[in-house]
LODREN-370358 format. One record per residue: residue number from 1; residue in three letters; z, y, x of N, C-alpha, C in turn. Coordinates in steps of 0.1 Angstrom, whole numbers. Example, Ala and Ser with C-alpha at 12.3 -4.5 7.8 and 13.67 -1.06 7.14 Angstrom:
2
(1,'ala',(78,-57,132),(78,-45,123),(78,-33,132)) (2,'ser',(71,-22,128),(71,-11,137),(79,0,129)) 
This chain:
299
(1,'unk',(2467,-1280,-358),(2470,-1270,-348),(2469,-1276,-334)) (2,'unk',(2460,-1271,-323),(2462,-1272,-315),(2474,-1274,-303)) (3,'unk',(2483,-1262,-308),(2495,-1260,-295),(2506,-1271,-302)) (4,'unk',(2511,-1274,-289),(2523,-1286,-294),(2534,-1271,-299)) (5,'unk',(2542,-1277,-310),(2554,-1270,-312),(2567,-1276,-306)) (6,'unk',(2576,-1267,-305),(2589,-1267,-293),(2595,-1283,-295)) (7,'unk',(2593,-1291,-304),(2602,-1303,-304),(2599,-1311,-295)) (8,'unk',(2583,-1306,-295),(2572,-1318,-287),(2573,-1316,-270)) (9,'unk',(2577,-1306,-270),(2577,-1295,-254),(2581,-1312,-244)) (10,'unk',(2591,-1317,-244),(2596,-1325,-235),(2585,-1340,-234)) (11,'unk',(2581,-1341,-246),(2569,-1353,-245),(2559,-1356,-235)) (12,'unk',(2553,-1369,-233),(2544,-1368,-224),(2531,-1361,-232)) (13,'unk',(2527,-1355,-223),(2511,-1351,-224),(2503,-1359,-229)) (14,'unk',(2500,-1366,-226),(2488,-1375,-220),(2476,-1371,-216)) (15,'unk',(2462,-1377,-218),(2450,-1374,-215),(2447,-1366,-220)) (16,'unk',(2444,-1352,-212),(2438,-1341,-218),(2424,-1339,-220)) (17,'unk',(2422,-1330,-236),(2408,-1331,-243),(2405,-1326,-238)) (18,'unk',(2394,-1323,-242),(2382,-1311,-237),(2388,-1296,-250)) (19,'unk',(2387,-1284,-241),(2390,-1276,-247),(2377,-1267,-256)) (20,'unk',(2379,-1260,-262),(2369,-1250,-269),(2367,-1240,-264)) (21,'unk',(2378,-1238,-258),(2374,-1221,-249),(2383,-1220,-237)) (22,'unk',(2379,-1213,-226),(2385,-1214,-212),(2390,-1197,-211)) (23,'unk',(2402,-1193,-215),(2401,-1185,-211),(2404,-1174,-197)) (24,'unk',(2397,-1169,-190),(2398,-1163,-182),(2403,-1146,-178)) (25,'unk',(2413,-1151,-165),(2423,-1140,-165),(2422,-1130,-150)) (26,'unk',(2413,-1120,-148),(2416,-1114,-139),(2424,-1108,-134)) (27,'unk',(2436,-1106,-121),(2446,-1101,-122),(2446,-1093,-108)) (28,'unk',(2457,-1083,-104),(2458,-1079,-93),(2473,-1067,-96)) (29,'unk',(2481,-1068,-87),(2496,-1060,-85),(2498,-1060,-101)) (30,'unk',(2495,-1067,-109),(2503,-1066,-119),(2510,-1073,-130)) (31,'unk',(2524,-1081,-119),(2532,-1090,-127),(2536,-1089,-138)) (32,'unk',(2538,-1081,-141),(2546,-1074,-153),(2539,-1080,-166)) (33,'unk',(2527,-1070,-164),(2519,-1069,-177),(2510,-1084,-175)) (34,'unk',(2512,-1085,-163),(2500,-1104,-164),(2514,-1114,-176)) (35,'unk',(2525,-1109,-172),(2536,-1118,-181),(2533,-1116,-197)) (36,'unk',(2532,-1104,-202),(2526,-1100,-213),(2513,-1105,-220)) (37,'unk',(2509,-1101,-210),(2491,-1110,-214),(2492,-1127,-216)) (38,'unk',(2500,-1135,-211),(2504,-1147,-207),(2510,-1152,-220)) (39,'unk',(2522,-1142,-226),(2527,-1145,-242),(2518,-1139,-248)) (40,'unk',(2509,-1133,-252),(2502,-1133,-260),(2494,-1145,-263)) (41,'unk',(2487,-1152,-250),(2483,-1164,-256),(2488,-1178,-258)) (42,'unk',(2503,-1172,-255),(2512,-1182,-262),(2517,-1185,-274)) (43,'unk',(2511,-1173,-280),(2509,-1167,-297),(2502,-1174,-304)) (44,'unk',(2494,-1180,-297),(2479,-1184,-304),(2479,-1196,-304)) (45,'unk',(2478,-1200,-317),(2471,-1213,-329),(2463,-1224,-323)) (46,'unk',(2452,-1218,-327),(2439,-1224,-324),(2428,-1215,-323)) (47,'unk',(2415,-1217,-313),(2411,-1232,-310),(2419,-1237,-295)) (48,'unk',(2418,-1243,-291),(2422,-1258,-281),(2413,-1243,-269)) (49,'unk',(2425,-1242,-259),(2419,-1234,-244),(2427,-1236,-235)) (50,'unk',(2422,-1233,-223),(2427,-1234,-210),(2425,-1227,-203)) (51,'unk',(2436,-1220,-197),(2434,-1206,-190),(2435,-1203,-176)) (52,'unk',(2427,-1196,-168),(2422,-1197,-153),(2427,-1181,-155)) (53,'unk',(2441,-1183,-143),(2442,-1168,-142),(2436,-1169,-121)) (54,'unk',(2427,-1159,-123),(2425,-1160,-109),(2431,-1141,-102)) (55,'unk',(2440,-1143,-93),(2447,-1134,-84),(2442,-1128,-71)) (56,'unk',(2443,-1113,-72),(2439,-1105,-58),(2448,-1100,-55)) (57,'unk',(2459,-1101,-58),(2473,-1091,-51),(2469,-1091,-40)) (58,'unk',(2479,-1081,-34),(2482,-1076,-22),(2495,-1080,-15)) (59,'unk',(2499,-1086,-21),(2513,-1093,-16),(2513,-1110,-25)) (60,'unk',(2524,-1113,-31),(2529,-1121,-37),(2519,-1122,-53)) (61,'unk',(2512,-1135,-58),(2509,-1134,-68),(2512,-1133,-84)) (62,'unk',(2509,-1127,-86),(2517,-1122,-105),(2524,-1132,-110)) (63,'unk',(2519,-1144,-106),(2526,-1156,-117),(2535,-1163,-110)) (64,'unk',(2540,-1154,-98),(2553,-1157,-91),(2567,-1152,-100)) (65,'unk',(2561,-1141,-103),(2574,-1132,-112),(2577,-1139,-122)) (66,'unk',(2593,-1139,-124),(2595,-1148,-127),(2593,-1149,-149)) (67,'unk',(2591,-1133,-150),(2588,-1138,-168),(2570,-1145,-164)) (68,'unk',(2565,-1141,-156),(2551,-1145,-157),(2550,-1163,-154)) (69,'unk',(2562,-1165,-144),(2558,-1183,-147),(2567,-1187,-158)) (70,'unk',(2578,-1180,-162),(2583,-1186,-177),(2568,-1186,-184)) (71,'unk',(2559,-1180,-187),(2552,-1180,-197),(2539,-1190,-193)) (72,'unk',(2537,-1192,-179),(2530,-1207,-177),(2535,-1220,-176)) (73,'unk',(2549,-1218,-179),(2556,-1231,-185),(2557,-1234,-197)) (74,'unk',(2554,-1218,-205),(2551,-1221,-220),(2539,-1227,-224)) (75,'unk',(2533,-1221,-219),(2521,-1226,-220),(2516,-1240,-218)) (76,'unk',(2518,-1244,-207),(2520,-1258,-203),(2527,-1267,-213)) (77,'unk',(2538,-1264,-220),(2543,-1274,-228),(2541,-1272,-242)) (78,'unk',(2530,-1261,-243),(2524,-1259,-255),(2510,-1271,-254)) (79,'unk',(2509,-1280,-238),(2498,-1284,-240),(2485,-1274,-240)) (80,'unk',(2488,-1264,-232),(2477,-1254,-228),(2477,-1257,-214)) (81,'unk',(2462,-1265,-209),(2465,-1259,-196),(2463,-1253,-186)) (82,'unk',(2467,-1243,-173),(2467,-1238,-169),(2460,-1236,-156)) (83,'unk',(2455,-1231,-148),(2447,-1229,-135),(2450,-1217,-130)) (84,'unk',(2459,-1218,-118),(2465,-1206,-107),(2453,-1202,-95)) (85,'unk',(2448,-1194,-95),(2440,-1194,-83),(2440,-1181,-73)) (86,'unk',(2440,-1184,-60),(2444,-1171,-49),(2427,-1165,-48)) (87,'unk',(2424,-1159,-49),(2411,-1153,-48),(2407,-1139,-37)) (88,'unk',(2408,-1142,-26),(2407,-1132,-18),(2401,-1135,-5)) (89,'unk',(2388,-1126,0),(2397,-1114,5),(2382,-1108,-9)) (90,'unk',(2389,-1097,-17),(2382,-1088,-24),(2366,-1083,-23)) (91,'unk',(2360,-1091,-31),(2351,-1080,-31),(2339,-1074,-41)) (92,'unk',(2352,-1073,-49),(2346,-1061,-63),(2350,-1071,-75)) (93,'unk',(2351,-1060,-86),(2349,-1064,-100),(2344,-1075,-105)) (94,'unk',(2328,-1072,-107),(2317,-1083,-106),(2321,-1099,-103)) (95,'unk',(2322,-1097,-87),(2325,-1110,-77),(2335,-1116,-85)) (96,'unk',(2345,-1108,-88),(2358,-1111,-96),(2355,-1122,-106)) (97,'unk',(2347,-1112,-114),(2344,-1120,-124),(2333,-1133,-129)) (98,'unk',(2329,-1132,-117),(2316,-1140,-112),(2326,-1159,-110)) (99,'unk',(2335,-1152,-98),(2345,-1165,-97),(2351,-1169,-109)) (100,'unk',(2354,-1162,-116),(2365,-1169,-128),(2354,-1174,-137)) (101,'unk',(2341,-1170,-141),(2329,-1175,-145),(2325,-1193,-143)) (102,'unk',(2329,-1191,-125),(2321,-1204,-119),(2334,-1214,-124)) (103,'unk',(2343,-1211,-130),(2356,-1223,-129),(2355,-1225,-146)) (104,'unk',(2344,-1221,-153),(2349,-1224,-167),(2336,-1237,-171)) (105,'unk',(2340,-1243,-181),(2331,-1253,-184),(2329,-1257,-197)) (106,'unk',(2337,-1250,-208),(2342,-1249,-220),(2324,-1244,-229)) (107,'unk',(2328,-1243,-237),(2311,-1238,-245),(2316,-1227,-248)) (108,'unk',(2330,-1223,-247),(2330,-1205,-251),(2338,-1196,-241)) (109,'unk',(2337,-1190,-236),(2344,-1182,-224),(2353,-1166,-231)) (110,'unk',(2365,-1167,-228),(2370,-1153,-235),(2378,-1144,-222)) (111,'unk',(2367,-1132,-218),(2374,-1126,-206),(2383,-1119,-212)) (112,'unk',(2398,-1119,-208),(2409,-1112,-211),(2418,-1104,-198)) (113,'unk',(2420,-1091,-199),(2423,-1082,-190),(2438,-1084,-186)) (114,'unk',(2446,-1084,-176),(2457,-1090,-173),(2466,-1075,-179)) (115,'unk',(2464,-1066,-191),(2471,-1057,-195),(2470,-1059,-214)) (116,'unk',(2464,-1067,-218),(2462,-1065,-227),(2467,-1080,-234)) (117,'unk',(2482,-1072,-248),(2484,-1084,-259),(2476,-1091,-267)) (118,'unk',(2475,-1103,-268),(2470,-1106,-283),(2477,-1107,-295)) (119,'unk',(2474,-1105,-301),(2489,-1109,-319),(2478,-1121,-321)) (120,'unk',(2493,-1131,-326),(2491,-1142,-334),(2478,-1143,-342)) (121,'unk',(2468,-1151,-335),(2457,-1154,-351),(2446,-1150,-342)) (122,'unk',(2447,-1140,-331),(2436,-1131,-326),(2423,-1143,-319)) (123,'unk',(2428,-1148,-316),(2421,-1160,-306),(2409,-1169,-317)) (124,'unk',(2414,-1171,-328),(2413,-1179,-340),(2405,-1170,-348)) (125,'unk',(2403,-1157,-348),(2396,-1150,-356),(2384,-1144,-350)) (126,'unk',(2388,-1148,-330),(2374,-1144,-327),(2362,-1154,-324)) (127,'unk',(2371,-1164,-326),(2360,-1179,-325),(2349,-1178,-340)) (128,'unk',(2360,-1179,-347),(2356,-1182,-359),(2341,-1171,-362)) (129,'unk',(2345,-1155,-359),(2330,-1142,-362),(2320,-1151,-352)) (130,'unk',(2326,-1155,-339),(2313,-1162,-331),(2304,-1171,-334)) (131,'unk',(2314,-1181,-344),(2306,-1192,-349),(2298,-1189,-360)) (132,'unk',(2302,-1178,-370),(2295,-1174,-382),(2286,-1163,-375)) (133,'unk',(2282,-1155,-365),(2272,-1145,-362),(2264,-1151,-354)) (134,'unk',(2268,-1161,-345),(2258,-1170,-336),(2255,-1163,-326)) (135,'unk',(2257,-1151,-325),(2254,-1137,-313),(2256,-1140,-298)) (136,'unk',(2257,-1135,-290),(2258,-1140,-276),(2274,-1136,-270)) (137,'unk',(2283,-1121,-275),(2295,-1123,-276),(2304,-1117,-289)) (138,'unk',(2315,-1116,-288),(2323,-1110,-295),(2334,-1103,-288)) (139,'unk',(2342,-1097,-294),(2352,-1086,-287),(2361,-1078,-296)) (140,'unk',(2374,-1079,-291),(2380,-1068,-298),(2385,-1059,-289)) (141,'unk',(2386,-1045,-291),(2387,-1033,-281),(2402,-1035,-281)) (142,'unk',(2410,-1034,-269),(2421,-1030,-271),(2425,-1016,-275)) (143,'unk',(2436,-1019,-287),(2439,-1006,-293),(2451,-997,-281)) (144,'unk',(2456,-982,-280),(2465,-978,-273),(2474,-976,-288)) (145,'unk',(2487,-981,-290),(2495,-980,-300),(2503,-969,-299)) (146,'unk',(2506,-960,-288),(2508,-947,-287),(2504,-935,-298)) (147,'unk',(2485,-943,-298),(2481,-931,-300),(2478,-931,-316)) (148,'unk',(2490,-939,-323),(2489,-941,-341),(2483,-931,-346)) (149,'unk',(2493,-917,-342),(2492,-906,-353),(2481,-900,-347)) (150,'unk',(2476,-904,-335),(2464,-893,-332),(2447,-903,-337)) (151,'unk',(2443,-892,-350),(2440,-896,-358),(2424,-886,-348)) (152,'unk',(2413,-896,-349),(2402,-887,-342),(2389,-888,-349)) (153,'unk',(2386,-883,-359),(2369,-887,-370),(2362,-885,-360)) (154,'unk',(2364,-873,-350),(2346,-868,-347),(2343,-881,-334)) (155,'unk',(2356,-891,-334),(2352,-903,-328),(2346,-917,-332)) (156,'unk',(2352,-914,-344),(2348,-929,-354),(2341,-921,-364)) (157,'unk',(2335,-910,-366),(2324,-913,-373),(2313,-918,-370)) (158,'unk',(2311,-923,-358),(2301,-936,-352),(2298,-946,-363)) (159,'unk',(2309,-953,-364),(2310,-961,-372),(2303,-970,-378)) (160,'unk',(2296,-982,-374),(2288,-989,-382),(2288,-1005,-380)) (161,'unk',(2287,-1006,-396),(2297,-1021,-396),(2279,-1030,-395)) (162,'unk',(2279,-1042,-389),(2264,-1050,-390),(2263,-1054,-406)) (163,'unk',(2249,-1053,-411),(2245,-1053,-423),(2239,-1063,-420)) (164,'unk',(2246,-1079,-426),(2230,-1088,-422),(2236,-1092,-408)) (165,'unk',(2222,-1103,-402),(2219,-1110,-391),(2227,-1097,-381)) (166,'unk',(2235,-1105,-369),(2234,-1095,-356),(2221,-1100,-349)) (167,'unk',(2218,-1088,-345),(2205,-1093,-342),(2202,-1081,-323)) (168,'unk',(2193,-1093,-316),(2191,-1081,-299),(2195,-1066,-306)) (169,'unk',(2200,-1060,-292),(2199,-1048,-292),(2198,-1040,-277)) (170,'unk',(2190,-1031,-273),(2186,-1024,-257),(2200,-1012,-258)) (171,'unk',(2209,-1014,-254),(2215,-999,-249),(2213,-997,-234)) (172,'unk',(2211,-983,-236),(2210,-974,-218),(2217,-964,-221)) (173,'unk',(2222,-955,-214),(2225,-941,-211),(2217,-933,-220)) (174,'unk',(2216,-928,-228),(2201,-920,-233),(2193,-921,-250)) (175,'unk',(2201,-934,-248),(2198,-946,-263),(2208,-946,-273)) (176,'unk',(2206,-940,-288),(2214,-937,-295),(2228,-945,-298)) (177,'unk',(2224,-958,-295),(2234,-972,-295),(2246,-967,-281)) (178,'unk',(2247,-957,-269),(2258,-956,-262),(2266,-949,-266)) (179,'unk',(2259,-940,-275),(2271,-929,-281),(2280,-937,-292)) (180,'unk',(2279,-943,-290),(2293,-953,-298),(2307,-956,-288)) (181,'unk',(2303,-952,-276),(2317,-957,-273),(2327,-949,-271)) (182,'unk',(2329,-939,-277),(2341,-934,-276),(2348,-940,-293)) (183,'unk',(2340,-946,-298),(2354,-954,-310),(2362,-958,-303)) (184,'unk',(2360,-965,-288),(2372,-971,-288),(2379,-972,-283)) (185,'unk',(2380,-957,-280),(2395,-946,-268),(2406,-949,-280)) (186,'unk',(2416,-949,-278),(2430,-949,-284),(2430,-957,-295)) (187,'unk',(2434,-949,-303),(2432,-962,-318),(2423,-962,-327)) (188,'unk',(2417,-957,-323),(2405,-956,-334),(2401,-965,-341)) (189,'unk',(2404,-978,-339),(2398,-990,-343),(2409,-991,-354)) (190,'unk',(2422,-991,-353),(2433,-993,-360),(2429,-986,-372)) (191,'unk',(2429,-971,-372),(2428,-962,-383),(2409,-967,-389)) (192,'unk',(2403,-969,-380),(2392,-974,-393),(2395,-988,-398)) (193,'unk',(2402,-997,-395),(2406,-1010,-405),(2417,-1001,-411)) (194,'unk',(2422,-993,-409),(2433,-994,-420),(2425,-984,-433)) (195,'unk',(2414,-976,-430),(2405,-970,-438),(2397,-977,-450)) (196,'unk',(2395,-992,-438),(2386,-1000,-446),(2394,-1008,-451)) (197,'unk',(2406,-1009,-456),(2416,-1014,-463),(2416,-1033,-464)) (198,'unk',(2410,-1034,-451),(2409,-1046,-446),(2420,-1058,-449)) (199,'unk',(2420,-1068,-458),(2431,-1076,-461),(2439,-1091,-451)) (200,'unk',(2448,-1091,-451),(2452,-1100,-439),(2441,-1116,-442)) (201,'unk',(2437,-1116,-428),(2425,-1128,-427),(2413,-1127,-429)) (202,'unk',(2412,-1111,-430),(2395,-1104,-433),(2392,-1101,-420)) (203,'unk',(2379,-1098,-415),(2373,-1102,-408),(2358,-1090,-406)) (204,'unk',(2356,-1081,-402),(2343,-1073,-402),(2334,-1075,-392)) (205,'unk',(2324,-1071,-389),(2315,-1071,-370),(2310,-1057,-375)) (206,'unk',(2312,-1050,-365),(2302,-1036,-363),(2293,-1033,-346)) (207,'unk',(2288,-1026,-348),(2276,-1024,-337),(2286,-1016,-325)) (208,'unk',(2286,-1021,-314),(2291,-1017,-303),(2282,-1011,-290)) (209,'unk',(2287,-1003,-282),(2278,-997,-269),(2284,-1008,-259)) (210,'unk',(2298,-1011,-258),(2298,-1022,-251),(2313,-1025,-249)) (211,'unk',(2317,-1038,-249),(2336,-1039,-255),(2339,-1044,-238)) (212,'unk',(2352,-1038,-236),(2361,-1040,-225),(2376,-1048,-226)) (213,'unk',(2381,-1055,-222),(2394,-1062,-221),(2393,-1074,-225)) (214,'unk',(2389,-1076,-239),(2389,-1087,-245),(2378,-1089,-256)) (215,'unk',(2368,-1101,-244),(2355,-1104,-251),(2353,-1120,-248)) (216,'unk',(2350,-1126,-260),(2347,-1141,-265),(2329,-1140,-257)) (217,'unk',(2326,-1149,-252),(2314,-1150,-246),(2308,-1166,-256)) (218,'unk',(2299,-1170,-253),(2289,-1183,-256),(2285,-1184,-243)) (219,'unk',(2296,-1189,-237),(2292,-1194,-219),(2282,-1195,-217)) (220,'unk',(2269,-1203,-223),(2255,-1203,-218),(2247,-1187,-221)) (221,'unk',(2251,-1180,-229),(2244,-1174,-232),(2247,-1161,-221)) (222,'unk',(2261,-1161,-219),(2264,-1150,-209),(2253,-1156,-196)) (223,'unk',(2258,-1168,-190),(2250,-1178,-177),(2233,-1171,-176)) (224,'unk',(2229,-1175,-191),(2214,-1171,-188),(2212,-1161,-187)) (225,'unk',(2220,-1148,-187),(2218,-1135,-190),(2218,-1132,-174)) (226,'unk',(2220,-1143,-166),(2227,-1136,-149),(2242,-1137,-149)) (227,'unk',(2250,-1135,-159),(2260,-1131,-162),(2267,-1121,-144)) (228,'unk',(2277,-1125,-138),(2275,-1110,-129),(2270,-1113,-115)) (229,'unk',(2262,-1122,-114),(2253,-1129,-99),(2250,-1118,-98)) (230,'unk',(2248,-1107,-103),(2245,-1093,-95),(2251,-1084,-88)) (231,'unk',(2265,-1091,-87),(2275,-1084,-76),(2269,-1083,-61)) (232,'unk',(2260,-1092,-55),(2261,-1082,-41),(2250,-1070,-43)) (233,'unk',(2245,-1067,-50),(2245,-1053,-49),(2252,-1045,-50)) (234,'unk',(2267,-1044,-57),(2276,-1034,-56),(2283,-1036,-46)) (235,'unk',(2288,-1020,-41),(2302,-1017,-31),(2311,-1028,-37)) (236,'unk',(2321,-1027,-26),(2335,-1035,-34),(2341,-1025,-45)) (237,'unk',(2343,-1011,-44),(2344,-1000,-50),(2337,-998,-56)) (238,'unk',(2337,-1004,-75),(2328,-996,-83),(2334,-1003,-101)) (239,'unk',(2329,-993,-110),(2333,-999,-122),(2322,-1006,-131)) (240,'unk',(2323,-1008,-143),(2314,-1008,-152),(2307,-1018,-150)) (241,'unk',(2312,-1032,-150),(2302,-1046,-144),(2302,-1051,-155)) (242,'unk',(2318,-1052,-163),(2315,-1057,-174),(2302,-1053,-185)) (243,'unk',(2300,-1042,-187),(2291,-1031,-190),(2277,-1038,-186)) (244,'unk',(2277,-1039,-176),(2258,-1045,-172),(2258,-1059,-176)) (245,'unk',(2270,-1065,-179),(2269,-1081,-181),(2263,-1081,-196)) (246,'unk',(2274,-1071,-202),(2271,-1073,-218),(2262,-1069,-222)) (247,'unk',(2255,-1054,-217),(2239,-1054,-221),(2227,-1061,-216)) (248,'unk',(2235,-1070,-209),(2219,-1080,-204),(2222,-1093,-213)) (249,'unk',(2235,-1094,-224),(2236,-1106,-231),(2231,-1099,-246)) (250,'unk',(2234,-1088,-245),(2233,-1078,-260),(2213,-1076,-264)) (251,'unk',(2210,-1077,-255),(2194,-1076,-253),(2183,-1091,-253)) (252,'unk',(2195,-1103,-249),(2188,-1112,-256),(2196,-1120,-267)) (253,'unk',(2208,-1118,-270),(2213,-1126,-282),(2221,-1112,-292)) (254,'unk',(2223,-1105,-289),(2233,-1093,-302),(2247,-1096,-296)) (255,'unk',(2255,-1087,-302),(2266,-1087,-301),(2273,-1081,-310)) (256,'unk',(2287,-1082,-312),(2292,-1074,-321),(2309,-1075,-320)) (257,'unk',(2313,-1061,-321),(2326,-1061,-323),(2337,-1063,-336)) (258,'unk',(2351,-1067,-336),(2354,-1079,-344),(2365,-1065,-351)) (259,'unk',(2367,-1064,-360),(2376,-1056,-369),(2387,-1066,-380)) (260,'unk',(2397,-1065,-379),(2409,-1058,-374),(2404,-1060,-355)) (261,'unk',(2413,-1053,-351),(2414,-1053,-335),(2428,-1059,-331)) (262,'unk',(2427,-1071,-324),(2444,-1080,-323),(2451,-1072,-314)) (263,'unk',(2443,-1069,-306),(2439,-1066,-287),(2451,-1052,-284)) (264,'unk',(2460,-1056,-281),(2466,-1041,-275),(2468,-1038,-259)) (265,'unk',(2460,-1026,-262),(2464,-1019,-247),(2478,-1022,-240)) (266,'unk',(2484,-1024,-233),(2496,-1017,-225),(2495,-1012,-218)) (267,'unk',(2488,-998,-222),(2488,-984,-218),(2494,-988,-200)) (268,'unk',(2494,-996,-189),(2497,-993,-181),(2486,-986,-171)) (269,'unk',(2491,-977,-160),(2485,-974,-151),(2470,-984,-142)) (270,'unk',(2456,-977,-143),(2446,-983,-141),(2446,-988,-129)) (271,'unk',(2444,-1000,-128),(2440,-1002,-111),(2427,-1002,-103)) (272,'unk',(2420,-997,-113),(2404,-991,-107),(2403,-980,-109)) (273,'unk',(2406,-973,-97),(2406,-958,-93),(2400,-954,-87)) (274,'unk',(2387,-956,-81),(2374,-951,-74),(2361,-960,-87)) (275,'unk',(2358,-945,-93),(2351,-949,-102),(2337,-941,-98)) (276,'unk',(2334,-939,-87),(2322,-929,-84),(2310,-939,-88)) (277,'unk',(2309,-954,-88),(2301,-960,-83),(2299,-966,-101)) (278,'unk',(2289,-965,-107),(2291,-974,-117),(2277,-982,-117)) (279,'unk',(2282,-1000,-121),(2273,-1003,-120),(2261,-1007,-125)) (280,'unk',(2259,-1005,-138),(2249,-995,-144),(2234,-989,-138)) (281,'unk',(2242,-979,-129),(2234,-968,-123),(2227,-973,-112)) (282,'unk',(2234,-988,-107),(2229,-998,-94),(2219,-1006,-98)) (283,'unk',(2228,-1017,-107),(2219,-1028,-108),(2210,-1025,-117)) (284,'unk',(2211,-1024,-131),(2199,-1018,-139),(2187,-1011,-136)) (285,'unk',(2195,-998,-125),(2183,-988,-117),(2172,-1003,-111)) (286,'unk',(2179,-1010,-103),(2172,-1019,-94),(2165,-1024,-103)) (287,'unk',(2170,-1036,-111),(2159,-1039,-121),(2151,-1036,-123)) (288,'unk',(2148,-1020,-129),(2141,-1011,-136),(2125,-1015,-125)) (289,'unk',(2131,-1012,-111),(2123,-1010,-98),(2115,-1020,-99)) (290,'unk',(2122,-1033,-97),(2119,-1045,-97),(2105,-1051,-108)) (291,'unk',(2111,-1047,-121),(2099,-1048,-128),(2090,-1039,-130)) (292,'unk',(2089,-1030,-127),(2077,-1017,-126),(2067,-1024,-112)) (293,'unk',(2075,-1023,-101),(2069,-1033,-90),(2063,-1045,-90)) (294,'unk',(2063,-1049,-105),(2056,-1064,-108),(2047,-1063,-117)) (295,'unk',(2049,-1056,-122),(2040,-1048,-133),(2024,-1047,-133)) (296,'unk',(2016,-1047,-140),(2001,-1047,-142),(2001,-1027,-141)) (297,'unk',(1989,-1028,-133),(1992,-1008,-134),(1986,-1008,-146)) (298,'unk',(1988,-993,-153),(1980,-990,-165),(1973,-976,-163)) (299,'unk',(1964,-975,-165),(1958,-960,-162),(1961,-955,-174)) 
């Protein structure tokens, strides 16, 4: 096992390894839930990571408060180590994620939303689908645990588990592969593992339109995709980056989402609230332009 256990807490360190995975933590006005996100991966086993939370607040940074540096002390004496970074002045999602990108060096990258828990084992079961699919990411959707008893078929009859190799796949707006994403409003993911009567330490991949909060990358593979160097074309104001990143990784290596789902929502209040802009509709459109304009004409 990777994490030191509490006896070892006071020991020296020493030379630290090279880790397996770096994971990265976008954050902004939200101590609270960054403290949450923070024990969750203090939950976690193995593999060997190191975590870059990078901060936009508006005031004082999240891992000021004081459960959120209790839990970078935990971490720290779990022999996890940590990276605080001020990141400002804003400008956009993308950019966001672009910087926490440029600080990792690990062979696997796992972006984690500063609202969402992991349960024990989660970290360890999404390395493991990555190393057995070889695909470009992995993901589990965060579930809303509110929404147990709201039970929704005409959402998860989507449903489709990968048969075989994951293999490329093109989603657009238009393309039968986007109408999958409403599986993964509320819990839907919960009630189809508990359908598929999934046993503790089993493990599924199914076909996704595209996963949000918590996604396992193959660092190089996101890198060669662009990964989000396409931020200055967006406003600072806009959503859906994660979205253009993963269908430009899903189009040359596959991807696939991980069942059971560790990943829980905490349902708190969004902090991207000007959603006119999606970026999608920018950069892809441009793309589109870009290569038609390069293009051999065809009569």
């Amino acid at each position: 096992m990777s994490r030191r256990s509490s006896e070892q807490w006071a020991r020296s360190g020493g030379v630290p390894e090279p880790v397996a995975v770096d994971v990265l933590v976008p954050t902004c006005n939200r101590p609270a839930e960054l403290a949450v996100t923070l024990a969750g991966l203090a939950g976690q086993a193995d593999p060997s990571f190191h975590v870059v939370v990078s901060d936009q607040s508006t005031d004082a940074p999240g891992w000021e408060h004081p459960a959120a540096a209790a839990m970078v002390r935990v971490l720290e004496a779990q022999g996890r180590p940590v990276t605080l970074l001020r990141h400002l002045p804003r400008r956009g999602l993308a950019e966001h994620r672009q910087f926490l990108l440029d600080q990792a060096s690990a062979e696997k990258c796992l972006f984690l939303d500063d609202d969402v828990w992991l349960e024990p084992g989660a970290l360890e079961r999404l390395n493991a689908a990555l190393e057995a699919l070889g695909c470009g990411f992995v993901g589990m959707a965060p579930q809303g645990l509110s929404y147990l008893d709201d039970r929704r078929p005409e959402q998860t009859a989507g449903f489709e588990a990968w048969d075989g190799p994951v293999t490329p796949e093109r989603i657009r707006p238009g393309t039968p592969g986007f109408e999958r994403w409403p599986l993964h409003n509320a819990a839907n993911l919960s009630h189809v593992s508990a359908d598929l009567s999934l046993e503790p330490g089993e493990w599924l991949p199914y076909r996704v339109a595209w996963l949000g909060g918590c996604v396992l990358y193959r660092r190089e593979a996101l890198t060669d995709a662009g990964g989000f160097t396409f931020w200055p074309s967006l406003p600072v104001e806009h959503a859906g980056e994660d979205v253009v990143a993963q269908w430009q990784v899903m189009e040359r290596y596959g991807a696939a989402g991980i069942l059971p789902s560790g990943a829980v929502h905490l349902e708190s209040p969004t902090t991207v609230t000007d959603r006119r802009v999606e970026a999608y509709d920018v950069v892809l459109s441009e793309s589109a332009t870009a290569f038609a304009g390069n293009s051999p004409a065809v009569d």
